[in-house]
Structures are given as C-alpha cells and as structure tokens.
C-alpha positions as CSV (number, residue, x, y, z in Angstrom):
1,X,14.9,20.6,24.9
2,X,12.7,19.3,21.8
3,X,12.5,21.5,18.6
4,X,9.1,19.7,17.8
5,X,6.9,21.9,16.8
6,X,3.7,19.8,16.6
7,X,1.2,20.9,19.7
8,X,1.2,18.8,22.7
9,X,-1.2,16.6,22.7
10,X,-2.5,14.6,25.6
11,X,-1.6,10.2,24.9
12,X,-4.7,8.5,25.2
13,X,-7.9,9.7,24.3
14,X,-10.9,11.8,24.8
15,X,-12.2,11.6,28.8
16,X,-16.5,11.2,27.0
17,X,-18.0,8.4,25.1
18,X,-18.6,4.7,25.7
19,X,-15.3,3.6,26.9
20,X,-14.9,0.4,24.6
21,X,-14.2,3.1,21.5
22,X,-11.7,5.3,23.1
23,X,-8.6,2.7,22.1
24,X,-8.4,0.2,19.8
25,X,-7.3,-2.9,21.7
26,X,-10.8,-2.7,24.0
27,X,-13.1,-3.7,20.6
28,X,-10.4,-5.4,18.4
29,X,-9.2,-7.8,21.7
30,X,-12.6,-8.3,23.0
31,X,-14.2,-9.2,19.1
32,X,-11.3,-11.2,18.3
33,X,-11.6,-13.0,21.6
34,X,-15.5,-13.7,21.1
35,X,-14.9,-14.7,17.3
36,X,-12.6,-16.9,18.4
37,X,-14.5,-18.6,20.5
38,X,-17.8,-18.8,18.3
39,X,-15.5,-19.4,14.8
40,X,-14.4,-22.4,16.8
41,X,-18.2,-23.6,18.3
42,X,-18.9,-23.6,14.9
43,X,-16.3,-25.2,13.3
44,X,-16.6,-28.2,16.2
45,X,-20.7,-28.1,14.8
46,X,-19.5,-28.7,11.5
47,X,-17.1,-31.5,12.2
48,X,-19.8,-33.2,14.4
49,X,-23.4,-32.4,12.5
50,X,-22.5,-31.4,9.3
51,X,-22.8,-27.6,10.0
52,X,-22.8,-26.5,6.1
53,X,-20.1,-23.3,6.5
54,X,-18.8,-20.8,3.7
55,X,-21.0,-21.9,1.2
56,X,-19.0,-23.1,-1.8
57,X,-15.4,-22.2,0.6
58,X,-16.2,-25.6,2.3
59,X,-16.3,-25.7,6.3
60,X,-12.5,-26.4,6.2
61,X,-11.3,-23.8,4.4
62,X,-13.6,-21.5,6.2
63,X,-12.0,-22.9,9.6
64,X,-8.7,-22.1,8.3
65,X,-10.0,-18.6,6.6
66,X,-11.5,-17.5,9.7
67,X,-8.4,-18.5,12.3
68,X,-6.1,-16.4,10.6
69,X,-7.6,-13.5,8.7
70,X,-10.7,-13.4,11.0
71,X,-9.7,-13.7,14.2
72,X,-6.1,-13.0,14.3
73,X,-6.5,-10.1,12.5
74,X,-8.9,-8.6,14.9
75,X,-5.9,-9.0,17.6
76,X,-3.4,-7.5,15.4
77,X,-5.5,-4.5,14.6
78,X,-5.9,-4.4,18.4
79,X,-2.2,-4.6,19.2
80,X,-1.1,-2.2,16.7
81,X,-3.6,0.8,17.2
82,X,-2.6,0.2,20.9
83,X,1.5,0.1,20.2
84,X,1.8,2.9,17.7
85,X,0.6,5.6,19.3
86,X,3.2,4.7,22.0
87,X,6.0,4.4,19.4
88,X,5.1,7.7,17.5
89,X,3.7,9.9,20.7
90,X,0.5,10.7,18.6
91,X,-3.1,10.1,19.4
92,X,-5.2,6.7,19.0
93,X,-7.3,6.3,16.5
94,X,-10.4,6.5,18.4
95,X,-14.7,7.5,18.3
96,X,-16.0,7.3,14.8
97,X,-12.8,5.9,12.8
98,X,-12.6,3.0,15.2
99,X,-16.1,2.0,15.1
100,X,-16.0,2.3,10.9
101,X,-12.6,0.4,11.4
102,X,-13.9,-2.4,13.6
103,X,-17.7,-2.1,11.2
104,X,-15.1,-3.5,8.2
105,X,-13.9,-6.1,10.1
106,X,-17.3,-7.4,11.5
107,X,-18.8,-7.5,8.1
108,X,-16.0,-9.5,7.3
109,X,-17.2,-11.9,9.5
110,X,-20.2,-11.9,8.4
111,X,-20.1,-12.1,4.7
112,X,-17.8,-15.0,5.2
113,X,-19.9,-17.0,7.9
114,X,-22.8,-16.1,5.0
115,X,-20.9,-16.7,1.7
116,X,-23.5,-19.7,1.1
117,X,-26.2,-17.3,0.8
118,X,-24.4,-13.7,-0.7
119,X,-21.9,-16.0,-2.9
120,X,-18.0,-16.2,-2.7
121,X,-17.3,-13.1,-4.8
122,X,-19.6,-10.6,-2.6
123,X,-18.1,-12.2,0.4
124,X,-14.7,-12.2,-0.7
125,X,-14.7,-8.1,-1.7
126,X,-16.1,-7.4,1.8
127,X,-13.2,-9.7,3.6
128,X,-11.0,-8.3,1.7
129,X,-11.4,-4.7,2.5
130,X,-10.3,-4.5,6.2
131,X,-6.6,-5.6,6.3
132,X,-5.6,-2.6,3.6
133,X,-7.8,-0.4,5.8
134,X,-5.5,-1.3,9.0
135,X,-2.4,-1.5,6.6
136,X,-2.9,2.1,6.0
137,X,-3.9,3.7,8.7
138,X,-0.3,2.0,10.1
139,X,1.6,3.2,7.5
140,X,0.1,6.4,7.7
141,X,0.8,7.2,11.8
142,X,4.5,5.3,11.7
143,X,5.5,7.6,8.8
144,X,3.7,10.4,10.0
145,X,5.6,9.8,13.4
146,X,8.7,8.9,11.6
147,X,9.8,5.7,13.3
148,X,11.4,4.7,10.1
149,X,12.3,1.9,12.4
150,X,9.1,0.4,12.6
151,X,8.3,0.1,8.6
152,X,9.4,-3.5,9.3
153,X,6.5,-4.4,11.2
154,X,4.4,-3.0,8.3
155,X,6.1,-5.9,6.0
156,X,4.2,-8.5,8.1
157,X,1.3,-7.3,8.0
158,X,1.6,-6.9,4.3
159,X,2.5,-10.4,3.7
160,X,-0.7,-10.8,5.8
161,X,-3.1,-8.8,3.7
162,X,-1.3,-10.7,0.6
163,X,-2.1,-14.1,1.6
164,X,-6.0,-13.3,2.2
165,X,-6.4,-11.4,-1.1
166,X,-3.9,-14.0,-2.7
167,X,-6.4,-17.1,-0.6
168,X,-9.7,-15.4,-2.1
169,X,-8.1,-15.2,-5.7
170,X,-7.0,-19.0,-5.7
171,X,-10.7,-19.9,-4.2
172,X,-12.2,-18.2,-6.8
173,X,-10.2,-19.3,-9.5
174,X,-10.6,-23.0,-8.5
175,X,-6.7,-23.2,-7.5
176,X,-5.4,-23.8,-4.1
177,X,-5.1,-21.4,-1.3
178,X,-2.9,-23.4,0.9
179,X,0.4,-21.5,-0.1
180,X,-1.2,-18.1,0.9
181,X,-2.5,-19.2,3.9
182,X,1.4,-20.4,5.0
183,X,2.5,-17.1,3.8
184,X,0.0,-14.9,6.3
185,X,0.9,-17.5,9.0
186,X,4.4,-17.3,7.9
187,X,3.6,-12.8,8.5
188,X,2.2,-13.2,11.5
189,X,5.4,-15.7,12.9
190,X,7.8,-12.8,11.8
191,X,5.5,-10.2,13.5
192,X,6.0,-12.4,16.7
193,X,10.1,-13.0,15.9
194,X,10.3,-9.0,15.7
195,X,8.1,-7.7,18.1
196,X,8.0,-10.4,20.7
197,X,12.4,-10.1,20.1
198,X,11.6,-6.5,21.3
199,X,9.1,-6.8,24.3
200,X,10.0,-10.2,25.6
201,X,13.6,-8.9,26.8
202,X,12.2,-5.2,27.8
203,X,9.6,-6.6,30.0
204,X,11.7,-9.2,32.0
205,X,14.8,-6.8,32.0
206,X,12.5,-4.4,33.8
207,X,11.0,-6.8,36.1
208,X,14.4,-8.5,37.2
209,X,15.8,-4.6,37.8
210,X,12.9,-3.9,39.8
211,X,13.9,-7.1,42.1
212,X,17.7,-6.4,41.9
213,X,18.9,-9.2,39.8
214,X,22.4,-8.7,38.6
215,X,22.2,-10.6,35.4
216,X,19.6,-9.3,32.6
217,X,18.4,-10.7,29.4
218,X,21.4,-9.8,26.6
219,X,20.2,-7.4,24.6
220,X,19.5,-7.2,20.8
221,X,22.4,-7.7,18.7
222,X,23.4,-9.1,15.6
223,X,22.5,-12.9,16.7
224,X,19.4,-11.5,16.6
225,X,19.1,-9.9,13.2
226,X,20.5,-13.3,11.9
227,X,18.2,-15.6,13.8
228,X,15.1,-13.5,12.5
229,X,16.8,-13.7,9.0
230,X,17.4,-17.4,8.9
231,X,13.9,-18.1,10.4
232,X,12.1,-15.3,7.6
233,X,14.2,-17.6,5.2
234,X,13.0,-20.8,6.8
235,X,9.4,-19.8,6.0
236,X,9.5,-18.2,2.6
237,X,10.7,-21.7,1.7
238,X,8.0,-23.3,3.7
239,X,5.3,-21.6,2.2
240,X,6.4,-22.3,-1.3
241,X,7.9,-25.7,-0.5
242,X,6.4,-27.2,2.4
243,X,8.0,-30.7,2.0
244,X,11.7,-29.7,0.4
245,X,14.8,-31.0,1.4
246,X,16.0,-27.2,1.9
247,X,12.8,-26.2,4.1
248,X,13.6,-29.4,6.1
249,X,17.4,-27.9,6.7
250,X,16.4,-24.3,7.1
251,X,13.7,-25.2,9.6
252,X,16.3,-27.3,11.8
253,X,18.7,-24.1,11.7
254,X,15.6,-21.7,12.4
255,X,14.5,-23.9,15.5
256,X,18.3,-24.4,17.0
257,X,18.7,-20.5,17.0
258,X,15.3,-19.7,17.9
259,X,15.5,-22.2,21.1
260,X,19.5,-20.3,21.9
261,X,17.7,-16.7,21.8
262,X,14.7,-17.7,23.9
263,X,17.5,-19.3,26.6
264,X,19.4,-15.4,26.4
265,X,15.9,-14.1,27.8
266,X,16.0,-15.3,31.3
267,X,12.7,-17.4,31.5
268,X,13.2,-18.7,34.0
269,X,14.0,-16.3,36.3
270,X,10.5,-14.2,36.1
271,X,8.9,-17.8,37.1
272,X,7.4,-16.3,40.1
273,X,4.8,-13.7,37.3
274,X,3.0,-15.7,34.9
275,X,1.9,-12.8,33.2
276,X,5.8,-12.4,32.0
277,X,6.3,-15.8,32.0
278,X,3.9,-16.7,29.6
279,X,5.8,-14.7,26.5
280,X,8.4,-16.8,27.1
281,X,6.4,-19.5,26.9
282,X,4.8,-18.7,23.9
283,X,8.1,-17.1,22.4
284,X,8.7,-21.5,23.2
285,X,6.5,-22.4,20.2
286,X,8.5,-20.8,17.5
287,X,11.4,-23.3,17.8
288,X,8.6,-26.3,18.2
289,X,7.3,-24.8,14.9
290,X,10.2,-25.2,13.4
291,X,11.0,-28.4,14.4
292,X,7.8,-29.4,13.8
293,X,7.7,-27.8,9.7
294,X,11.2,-30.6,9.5
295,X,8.8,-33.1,11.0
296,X,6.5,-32.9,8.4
297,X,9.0,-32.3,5.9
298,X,10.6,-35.6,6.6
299,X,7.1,-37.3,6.7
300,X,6.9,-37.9,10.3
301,X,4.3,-35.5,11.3
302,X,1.1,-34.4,8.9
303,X,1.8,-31.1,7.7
304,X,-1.8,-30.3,9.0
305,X,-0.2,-30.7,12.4
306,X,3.0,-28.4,11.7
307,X,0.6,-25.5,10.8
308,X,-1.3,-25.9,14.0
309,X,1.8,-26.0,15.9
310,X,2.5,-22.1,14.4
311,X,-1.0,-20.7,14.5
312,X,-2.0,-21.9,17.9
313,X,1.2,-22.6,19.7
314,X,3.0,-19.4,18.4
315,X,0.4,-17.2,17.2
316,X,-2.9,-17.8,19.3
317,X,-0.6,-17.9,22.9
318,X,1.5,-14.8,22.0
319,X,-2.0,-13.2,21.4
320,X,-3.6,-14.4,24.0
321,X,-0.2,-13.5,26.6
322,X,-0.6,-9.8,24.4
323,X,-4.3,-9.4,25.0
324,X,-4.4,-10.3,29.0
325,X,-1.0,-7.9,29.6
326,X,-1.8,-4.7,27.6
327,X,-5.8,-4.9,28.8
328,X,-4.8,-5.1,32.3
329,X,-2.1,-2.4,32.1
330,X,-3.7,0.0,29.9
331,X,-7.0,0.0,31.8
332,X,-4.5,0.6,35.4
333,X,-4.8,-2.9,36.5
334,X,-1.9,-4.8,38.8
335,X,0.6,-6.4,36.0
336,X,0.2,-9.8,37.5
337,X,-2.1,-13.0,36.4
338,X,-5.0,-14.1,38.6
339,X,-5.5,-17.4,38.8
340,X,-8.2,-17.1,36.0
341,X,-5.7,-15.6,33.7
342,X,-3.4,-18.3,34.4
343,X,-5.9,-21.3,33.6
344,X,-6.5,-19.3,30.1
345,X,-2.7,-19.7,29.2
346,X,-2.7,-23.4,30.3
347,X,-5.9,-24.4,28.1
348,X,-4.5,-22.8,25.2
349,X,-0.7,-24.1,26.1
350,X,-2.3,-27.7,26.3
351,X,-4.5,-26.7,22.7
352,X,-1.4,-26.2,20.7
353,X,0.0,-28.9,22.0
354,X,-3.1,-31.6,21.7
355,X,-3.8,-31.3,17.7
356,X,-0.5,-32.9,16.8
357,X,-0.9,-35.8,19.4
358,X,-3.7,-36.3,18.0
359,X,-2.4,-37.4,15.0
360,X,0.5,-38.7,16.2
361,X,-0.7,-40.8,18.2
362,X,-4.1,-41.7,16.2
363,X,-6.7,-40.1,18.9
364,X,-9.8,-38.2,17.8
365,X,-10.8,-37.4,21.1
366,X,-7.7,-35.5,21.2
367,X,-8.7,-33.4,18.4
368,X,-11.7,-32.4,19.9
369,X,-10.3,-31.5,23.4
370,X,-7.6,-28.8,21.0
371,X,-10.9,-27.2,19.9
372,X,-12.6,-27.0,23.3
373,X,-9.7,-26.2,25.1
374,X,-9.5,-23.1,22.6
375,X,-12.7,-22.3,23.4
376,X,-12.1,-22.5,27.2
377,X,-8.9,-20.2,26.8
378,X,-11.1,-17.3,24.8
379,X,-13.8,-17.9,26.7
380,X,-12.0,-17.2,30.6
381,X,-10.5,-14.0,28.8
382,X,-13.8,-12.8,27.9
383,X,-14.7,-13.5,31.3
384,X,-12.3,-12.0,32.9
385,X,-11.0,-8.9,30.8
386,X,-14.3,-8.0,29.3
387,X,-15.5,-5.8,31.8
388,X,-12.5,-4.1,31.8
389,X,-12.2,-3.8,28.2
390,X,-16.3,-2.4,28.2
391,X,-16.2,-0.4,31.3
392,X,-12.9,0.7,32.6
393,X,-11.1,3.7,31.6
394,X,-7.4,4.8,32.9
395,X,-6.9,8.8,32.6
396,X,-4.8,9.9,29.6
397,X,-1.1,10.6,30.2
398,X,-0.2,13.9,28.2
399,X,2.8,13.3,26.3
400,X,6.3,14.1,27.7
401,X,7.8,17.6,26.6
C-alpha cells in the first residue's frame, strides 16, 4: 500500500485540444525531424550555390550549430518530456507550456537561419534561451518526483547547454567553438551510453521473455558503470585534446568495452524486429566512434570524419531508432517496423557510414549522397509517423495506486 499522499492523477494528458500539444515528443520529434531535413537542404544549397547562411557564423559553422543544438535538441526535448513523466508518475508538460516551450526552440531556428540580417548577438541570446528552458523544467519534475537516480541524465544535458552558450561566446569573441561543439556531442554520447545502457537491455529482455528464450541480456552491473566511466573519460579528453596520445589510448579502451557490452545485449537474437534491432545497431556506432576519435588521433582519418561518425552514426540513428519506437507506441501503434520504417534506418545507417569514405577514399560524390541519404531518412519518418504524431491520440492510463 502507498503512503503517497499526492492526488491521483491520470498519466497522459487532457482528452481536448489539437492532439500534436498533448505530449511533448508529437511537436519536439516531428520539428526536429522537419529541421532536420530542411537544415540539411540547405546546408547541400550552400555547399553547391553559395547559399550565404548565418551571416557572419559562416555556412559551416551554422551546419555544425544547427545539427547539434538545432536539431538534436528538438529530439531530446522530445524524448525527455516523453520519459519523465514515466519515471516520476506525474503529468506531461502539455497545452500552453509546450507550445511556449517548442515557440523557444523555433525562434531558435530562426534567428540563427537569420543571423545575417538580425546580427550574431540578437541571434545568439534567442538560441540560447531554449536549452536552460528544457534544463529546468527537467530538473524541476525529476526532483519534484524524486528519482534522485535520474539527476545523471541532467549532467548531459548540461554539458549540452554548456557547449552552445560556450559555442556562441567563442563566435562572438573571435575564438573557436570547435571544443564546445565536441563537448555537447561528447553530452549527447553519454546521454546515449546511459540511457540507451538502460533501454537497449529492457526492451530485448522483454521481447526474448515474451518468445521464451532462456538466455537474456546480462543485466547492469559494475562493467557497466566502468565502461560508461572510461568512455565519459575518453571524451572529456577528446574534446580538450582531440589529437593526444592519451585520447588516442582512452578511445581504443572506450571502443574495446563499448563493442564487449553491446555483444552482452543479445542483438542478434531480436533479428527478426527491426524496430529493436535497430538500438543495437545504433548502440554499434559508439565503439566505431571511438575507434574512429584513435583514427584521427593517429592521423589516419580527418577529425572532421571522427565527429560525423558520433553525431550521425551514434546520435542521429539512436534518435531516429527513439523517434520511430516511442511515436508508434505512445500513439497505440503495433511495436514493429514497416517496411518504410526500415528503409529510414538503412539511409541513415548508410549516412553515417558514407562521410568518412568519402574522405577516405577521396570521393565527393560520397559526401553528397551522406547528406541526401539524411534527408531521405527524416524525410520517410515524416512521412510515415507524422500523421500519427498530428492526429492520433491513445487514451491516458491513470497512474497505478
């Protein structure tokens, strides 16, 4: 019997209003999904025409600016207004606070895409609002809720929200911003280490018990804990150190443990779902990051090429695998992959993969099939899931006594 005393409250949220505010994964997942895609188109424009973007930022550094505070973040926010209410039992932030939540974030995009006109200081204060915004409103339901537990997750995103307020302070003080841009990849790869270590075993240990299987993923144990340490290590040294002989050493640790927790999961044994399948594949990409931050380091690979490897190969897929399982199963679809679904993961899969070779092995054309084989991946989600982002609604469950 709970001694709780806070009043039941149903899990979900309110029954009236335009269905695409009632959670926060329908507009966070469907804008980040539709940035991506048009960041990108624009990007390719400026790479092919000359498309002037971000004003004084430069089109690359806009590219980079808008891939991981821009569009990633728009995912995160998704995922987390989606997750914590499940962790904590309360309500989602919903109605008016999500539509002033998700206004922050779009003028974001905005100022940003129109720094050349408003200037980099106007542009920068606006960016820089939303992450605190989402920081807090995190903080405030996992305390609230107290899941003491899941403060951790709040020190990625903090390292997040550092890295774009520590990018816009470099950019406007003529220094570099490539550091801070490794450390909010380097959040959002801890995020995945943490939470994908959490879900990735859960979801195939429930699938294999559902089908009778004797053996099941090994649980989380102190291997573990130490592989997300060494790897957290690995990438504070990366991001202040990209081409040191200890980042090299670290990174080959971080991508040998990485690759022996990923083989305790049982991949291969939930081949026959591709919606579970693909976590494992993307979960794949953290020790090919690794490997491929010791590839740089040792001059073998551009370190252009190791970042892409994290933000597209561990970062965009795990999003992407996120997006397509919690849409479906919060809006009381089948957990299973169409055959739409599936092409998505495999254009994105084949993304990650395609930057490097291209300059490995010298080809342009390469290059330019990463970014519209992103755009193909974004594009069949929006497709696919945004009707049922926009326009389907599963009745809330009350919460359990």
């Amino acid at each position: 019997m709970s001694h709780d005393k806070r009043p039941r409250i149903p899990r979900g949220s309110r029954g009236d209003g335009a269905a695409l505010w009632s959670y926060g994964f329908r507009p966070f997942f469907l804008g980040g999904a539709i940035w991506a895609v048009a960041a990108m188109a624009l990007w390719i424009a400026a790479l092919a025409h000359g498309l002037p973007l971000g004003g004084d930022l430069g089109a690359p550094l806009w590219h980079a600016h808008e891939m991981v505070f821009g569009f990633a973040s728009a995912v995160l926010a998704g995922f987390l207004l989606t997750a914590i209410p499940n962790w904590t039992g309360s309500l989602p932030v919903s109605g008016q606070p999500l539509i002033g939540l998700v206004a922050i974030w779009a003028a974001g995009r905005a100022a940003m895409a129109g720094a050349g006109i408003i200037g980099l200081p106007l542009a920068a204060g606006i960016d820089a609002a939303f992450l605190p915004a989402l920081l807090a409103i995190a903080s405030r339901e996992i305390v609230a809720g107290r899941k003491w537990n899941d403060l951790k997750v709040l020190a990625g995103c903090a390292a997040i929200m550092a890295g774009n307020l520590g990018f816009h302070a470099a950019v406007l003080t003529g220094g570099n911003p490539q550091a801070w841009l490794r450390a909010a990849v380097s959040g959002y790869v801890v995020l995945v280490l943490i939470i994908g270590g959490r879900i990735i075993p859960s979801f195939t240990r429930n699938w294999l018990s559902q089908r009778g299987a004797a053996r099941m993923p090994v649980p989380f144990n102190r291997f573990d804990m130490g592989v997300i340490a060494c790897s957290a290590g690995a990438l504070a040294a990366w991001t202040v150190a990209p081409e040191g002989r200890v980042t090299l050493a670290l990174a080959l640790v971080a991508a040998a443990l990485n690759a022996a927790r990923l083989a305790r999961w049982r991949g291969l044994a939930v081949r026959a779902e591709p919606l579970l399948l693909v976590l494992h594949g993307a979960y794949g990409f953290v020790p090919l990051g690794f490997a491929a931050i010791a590839a740089a380091g040792a001059g073998w690979l551009l370190p252009v090429s190791a970042l892409h490897v994290l933000t597209v190969g561990v970062i965009a897929t795990t999003m992407l695998a996120v997006m397509t399982r919690a849409t479906r199963g919060h809006t009381g679809q089948a957990l299973t992959a169409s055959r739409w679904t599936m092409a998505a993961y495999l254009c994105l899969f084949a993304a990650a993969l395609a930057r490097p070779l291209a300059d490995l092995t010298g080809t342009m054309g390469l290059m330019e099939a990463s970014g519209a084989l992103w755009i193909a991946g974004f594009g069949l989600f929006i497709i696919e899931h945004g009707p049922m982002l926009l326009r389907v609604r599963r009745q809330p469950r009350r919460a359990p006594a």
